[in-house]
C-alpha beads as a LAMMPS data file, in Angstrom:
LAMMPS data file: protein, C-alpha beads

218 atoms
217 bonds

1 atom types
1 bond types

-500.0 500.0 xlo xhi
-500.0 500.0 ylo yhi
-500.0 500.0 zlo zhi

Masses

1 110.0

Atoms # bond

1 1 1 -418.330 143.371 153.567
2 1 1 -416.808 142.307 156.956
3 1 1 -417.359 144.575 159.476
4 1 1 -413.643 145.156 159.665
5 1 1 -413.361 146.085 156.058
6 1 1 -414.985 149.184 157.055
7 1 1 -411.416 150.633 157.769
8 1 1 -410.397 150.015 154.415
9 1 1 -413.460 151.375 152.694
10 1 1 -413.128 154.531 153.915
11 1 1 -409.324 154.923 153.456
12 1 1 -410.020 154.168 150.165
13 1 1 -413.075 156.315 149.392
14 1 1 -411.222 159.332 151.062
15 1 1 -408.639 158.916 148.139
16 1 1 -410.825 158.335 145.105
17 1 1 -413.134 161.160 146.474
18 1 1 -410.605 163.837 146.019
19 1 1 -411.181 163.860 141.900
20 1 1 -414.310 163.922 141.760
21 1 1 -417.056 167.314 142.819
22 1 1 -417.888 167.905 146.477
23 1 1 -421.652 167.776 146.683
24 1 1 -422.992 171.592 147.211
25 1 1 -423.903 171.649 150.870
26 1 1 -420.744 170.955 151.749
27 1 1 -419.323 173.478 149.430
28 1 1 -420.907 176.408 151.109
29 1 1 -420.692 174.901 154.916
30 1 1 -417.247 175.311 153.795
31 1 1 -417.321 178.774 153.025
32 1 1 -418.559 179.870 156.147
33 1 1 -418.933 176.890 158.625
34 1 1 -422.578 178.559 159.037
35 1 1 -425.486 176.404 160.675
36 1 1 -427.847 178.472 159.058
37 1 1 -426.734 178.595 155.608
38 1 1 -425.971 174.667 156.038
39 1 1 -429.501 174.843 157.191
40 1 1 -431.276 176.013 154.349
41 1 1 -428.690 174.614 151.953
42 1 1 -430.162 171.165 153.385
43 1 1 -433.496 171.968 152.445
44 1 1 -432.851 173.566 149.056
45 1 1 -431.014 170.440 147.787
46 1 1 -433.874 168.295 148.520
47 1 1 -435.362 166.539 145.312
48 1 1 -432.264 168.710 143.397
49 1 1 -429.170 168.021 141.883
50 1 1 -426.041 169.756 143.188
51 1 1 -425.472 171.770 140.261
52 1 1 -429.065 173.726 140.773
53 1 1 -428.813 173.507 144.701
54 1 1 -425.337 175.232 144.675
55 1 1 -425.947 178.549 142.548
56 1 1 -429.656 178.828 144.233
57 1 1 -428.173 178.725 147.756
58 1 1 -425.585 181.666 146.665
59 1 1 -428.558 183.858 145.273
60 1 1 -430.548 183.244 148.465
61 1 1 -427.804 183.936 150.875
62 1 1 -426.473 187.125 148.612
63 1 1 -429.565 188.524 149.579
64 1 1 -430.171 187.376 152.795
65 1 1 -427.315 185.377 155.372
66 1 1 -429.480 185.455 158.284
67 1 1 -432.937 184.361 159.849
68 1 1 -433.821 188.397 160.947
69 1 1 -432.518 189.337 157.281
70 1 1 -434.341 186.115 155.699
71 1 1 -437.547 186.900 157.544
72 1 1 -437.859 190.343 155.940
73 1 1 -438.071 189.179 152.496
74 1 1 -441.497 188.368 150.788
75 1 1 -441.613 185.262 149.468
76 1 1 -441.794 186.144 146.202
77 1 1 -438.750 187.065 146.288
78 1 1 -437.295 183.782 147.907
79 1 1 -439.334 181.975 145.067
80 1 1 -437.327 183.899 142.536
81 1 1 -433.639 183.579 144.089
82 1 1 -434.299 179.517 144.812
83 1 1 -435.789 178.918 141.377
84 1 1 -435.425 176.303 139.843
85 1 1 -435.101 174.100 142.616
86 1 1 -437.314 171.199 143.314
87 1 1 -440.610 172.770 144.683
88 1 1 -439.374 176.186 144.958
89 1 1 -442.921 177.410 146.246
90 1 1 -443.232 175.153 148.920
91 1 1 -439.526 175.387 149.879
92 1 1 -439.862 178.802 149.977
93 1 1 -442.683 179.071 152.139
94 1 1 -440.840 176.609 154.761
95 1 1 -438.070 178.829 154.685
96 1 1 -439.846 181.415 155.737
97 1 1 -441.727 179.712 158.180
98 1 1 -438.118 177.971 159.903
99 1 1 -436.717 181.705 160.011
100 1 1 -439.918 183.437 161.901
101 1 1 -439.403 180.504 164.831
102 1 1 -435.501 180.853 164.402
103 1 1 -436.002 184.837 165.792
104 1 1 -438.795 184.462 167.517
105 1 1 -438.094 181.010 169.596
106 1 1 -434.623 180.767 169.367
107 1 1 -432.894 184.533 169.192
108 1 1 -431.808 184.142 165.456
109 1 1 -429.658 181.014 166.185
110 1 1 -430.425 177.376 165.147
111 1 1 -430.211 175.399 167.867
112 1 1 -427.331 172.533 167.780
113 1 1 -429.767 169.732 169.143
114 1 1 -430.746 167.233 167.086
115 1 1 -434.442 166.659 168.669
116 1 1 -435.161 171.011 168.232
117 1 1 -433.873 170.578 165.020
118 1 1 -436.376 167.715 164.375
119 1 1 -439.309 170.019 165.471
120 1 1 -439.223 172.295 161.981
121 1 1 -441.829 171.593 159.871
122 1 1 -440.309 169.351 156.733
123 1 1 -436.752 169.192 158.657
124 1 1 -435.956 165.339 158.866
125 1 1 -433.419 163.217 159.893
126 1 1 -431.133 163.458 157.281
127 1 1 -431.183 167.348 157.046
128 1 1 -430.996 167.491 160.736
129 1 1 -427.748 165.127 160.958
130 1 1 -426.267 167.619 157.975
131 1 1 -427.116 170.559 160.197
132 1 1 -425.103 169.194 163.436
133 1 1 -422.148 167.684 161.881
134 1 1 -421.459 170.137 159.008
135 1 1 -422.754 173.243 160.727
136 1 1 -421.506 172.286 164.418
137 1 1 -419.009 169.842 163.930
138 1 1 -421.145 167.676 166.344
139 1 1 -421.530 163.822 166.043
140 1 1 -424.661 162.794 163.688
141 1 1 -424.719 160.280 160.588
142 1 1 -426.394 161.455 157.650
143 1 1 -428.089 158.930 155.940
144 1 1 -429.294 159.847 152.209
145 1 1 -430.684 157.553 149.370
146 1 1 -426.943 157.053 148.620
147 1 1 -425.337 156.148 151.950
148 1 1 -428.558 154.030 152.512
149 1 1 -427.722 152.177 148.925
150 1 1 -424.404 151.780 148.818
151 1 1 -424.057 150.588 153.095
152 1 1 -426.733 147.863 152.065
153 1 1 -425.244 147.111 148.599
154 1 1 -421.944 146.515 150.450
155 1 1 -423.486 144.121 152.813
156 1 1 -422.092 146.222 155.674
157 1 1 -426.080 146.871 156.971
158 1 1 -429.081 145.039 155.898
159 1 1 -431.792 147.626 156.106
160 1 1 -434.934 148.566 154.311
161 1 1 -434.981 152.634 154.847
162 1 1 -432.585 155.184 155.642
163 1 1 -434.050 155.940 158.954
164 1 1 -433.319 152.190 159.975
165 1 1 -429.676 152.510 158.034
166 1 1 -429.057 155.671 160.192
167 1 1 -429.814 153.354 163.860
168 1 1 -427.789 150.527 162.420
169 1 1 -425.046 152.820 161.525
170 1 1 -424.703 154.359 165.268
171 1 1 -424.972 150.495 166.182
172 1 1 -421.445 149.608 164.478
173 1 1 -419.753 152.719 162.105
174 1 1 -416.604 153.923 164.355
175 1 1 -416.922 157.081 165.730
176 1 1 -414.329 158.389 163.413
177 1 1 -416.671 157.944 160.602
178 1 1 -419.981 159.718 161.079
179 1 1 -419.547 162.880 159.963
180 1 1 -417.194 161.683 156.988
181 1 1 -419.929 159.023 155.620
182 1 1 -422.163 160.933 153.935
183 1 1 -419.875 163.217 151.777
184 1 1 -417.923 160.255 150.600
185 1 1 -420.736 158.437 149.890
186 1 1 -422.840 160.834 148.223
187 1 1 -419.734 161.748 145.787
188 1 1 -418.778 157.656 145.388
189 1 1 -422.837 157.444 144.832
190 1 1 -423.129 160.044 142.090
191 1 1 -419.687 159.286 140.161
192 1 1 -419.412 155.414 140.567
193 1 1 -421.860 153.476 142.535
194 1 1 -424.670 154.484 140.730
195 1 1 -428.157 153.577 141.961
196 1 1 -428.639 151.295 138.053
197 1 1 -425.826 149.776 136.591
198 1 1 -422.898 150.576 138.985
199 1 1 -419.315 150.583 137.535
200 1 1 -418.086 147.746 139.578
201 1 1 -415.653 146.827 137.242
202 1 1 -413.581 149.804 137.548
203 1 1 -414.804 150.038 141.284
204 1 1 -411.765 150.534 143.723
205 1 1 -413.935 149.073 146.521
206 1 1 -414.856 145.997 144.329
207 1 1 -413.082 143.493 146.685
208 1 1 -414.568 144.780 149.758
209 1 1 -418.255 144.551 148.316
210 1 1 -421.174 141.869 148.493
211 1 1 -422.768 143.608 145.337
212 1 1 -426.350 142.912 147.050
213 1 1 -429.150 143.604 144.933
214 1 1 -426.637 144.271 141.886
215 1 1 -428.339 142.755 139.156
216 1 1 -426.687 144.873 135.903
217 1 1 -423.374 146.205 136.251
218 1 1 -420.869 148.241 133.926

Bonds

1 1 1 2
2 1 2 3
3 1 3 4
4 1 4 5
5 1 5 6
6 1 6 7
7 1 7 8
8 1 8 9
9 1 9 10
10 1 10 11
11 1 11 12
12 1 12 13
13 1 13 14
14 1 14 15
15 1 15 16
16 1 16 17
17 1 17 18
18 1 18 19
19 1 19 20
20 1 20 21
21 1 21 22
22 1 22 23
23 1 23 24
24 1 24 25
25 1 25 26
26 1 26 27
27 1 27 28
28 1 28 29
29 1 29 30
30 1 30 31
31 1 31 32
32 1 32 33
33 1 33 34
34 1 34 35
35 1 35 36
36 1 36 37
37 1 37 38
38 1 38 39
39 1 39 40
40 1 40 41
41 1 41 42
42 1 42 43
43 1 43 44
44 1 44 45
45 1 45 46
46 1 46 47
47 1 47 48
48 1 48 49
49 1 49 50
50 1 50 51
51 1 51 52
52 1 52 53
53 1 53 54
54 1 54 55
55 1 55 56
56 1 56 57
57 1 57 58
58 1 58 59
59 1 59 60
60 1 60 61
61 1 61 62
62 1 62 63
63 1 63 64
64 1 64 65
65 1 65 66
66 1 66 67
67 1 67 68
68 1 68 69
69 1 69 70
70 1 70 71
71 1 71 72
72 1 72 73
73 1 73 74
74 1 74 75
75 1 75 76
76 1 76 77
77 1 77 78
78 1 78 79
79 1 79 80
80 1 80 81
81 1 81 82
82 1 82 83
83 1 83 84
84 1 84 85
85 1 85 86
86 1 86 87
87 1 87 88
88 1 88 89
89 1 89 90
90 1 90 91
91 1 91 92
92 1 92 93
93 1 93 94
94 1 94 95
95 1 95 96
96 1 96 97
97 1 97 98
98 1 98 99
99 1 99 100
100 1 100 101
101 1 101 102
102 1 102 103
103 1 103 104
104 1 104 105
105 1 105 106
106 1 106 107
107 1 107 108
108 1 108 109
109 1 109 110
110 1 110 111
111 1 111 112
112 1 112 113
113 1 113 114
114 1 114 115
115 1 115 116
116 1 116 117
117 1 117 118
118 1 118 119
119 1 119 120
120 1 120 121
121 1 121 122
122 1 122 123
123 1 123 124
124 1 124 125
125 1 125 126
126 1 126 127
127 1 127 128
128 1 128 129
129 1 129 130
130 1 130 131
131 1 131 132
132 1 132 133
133 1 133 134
134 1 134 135
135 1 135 136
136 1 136 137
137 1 137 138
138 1 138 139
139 1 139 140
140 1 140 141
141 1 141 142
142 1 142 143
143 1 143 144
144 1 144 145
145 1 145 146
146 1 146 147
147 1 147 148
148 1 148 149
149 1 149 150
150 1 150 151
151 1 151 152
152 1 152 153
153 1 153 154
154 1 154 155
155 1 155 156
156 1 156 157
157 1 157 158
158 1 158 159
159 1 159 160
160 1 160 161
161 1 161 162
162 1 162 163
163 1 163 164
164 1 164 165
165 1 165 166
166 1 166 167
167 1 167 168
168 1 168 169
169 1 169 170
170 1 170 171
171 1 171 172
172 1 172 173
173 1 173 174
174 1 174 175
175 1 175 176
176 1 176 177
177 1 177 178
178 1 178 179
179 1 179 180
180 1 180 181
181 1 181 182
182 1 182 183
183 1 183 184
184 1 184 185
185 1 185 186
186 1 186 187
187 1 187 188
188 1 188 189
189 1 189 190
190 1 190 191
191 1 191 192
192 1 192 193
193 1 193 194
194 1 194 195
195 1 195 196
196 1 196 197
197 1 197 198
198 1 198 199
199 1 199 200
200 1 200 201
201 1 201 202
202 1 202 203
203 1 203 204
204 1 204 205
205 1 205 206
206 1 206 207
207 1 207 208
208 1 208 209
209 1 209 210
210 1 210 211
211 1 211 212
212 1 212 213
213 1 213 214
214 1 214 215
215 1 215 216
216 1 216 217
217 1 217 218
């Protein structure tokens, strides 16, 4: 892919997107536009698919929708309303630990800075750029196993890790893009460019694509 052809890819992707499932953080940043619930939503997801991460981040936040609320509740009980999410016990025990420094360092409010954000205990990169551009609206590119694939599959990067996909992404993706990427990826990741055996030949994007490291297709 030309660096030009980025344009296109993403006017195309923003089409195609529309049929298929928004993945689940989205969903409930959507419902609320909260940082917090965004937040956690991040964290539950991790290691999960979308169908577990969305109905586990509705029985967490029915109970609790707040760090002072969240902070109250043993975490028993967290275990219980985020199973069966990928290691619910440790999960649980970081979300308790994120929402003691929320109140006590930060007055119940997550901070909208990517470097604080970065200072939580099992809070990387990608959940971090989640947090500020779906939570705050602020500029950050969330890179994922999918928008790492697919920009390197493309040819549009040539990268060996997200983290490096994420620097060469702030390098060259316009402005317009960053907080777009990831949701359009992650849905064209999970319903088309799968990470074995993509569908390239019903692939809308198949002109635009160097197919790199494609070596079975559908």
């Amino acid at each position: 892919m030309k660096d030009g052809d980025i344009h296109a890819a993403m006017s195309i992707l923003a089409e195609v997107v529309k049929g298929w499932q928004t993945p689940a953080v989205t969903i409930v940043s959507q419902r609320g536009g909260d940082p917090f619930k965004v937040l956690i939503s991040c964290i539950l997801s991790l290691r999960t698919q979308d169908r577990t991460t969305g109905p586990a981040s509705e029985r967490l936040f029915a109970l609790a929708d707040s760090p002072a609320r969240m902070v109250e509740l043993p975490v028993e009980v967290l275990e219980q309303a985020i199973y069966p999410v990928g290691f619910y016990h440790r999960k649980a025990l970081q979300i308790k630990e994120i929402c003691h420094l929320l109140v006590e360092r930060y007055a119940g409010h997550v901070p909208d800075e990517l470097d604080e954000l970065l200072k939580f205990k099992g809070v990387g990169r990608k959940t971090a750029n989640l947090t500020m551009t779906l939570g705050f609206g602020k500029p950050g590119i969330c890179v994922d196993t999918h928008v790492h694939r697919i920009c390197n599959r493309w040819g549009y990067v040539s990268t060996k890790t997200p983290e490096e996909t994420e620097f060469a992404l702030r390098a060259k993706l316009p402005d317009a893009y960053w907080i777009a990427i990831n949701d359009l990826l992650v849905t064209f990741g999970q319903n088309q460019c799968h990470p074995v055996s993509p569908r390239c030949s019903s692939c809308p994007l198949a002109q635009l694509c160097d197919r790199r490291g494609v070596t079975r297709s559908r």
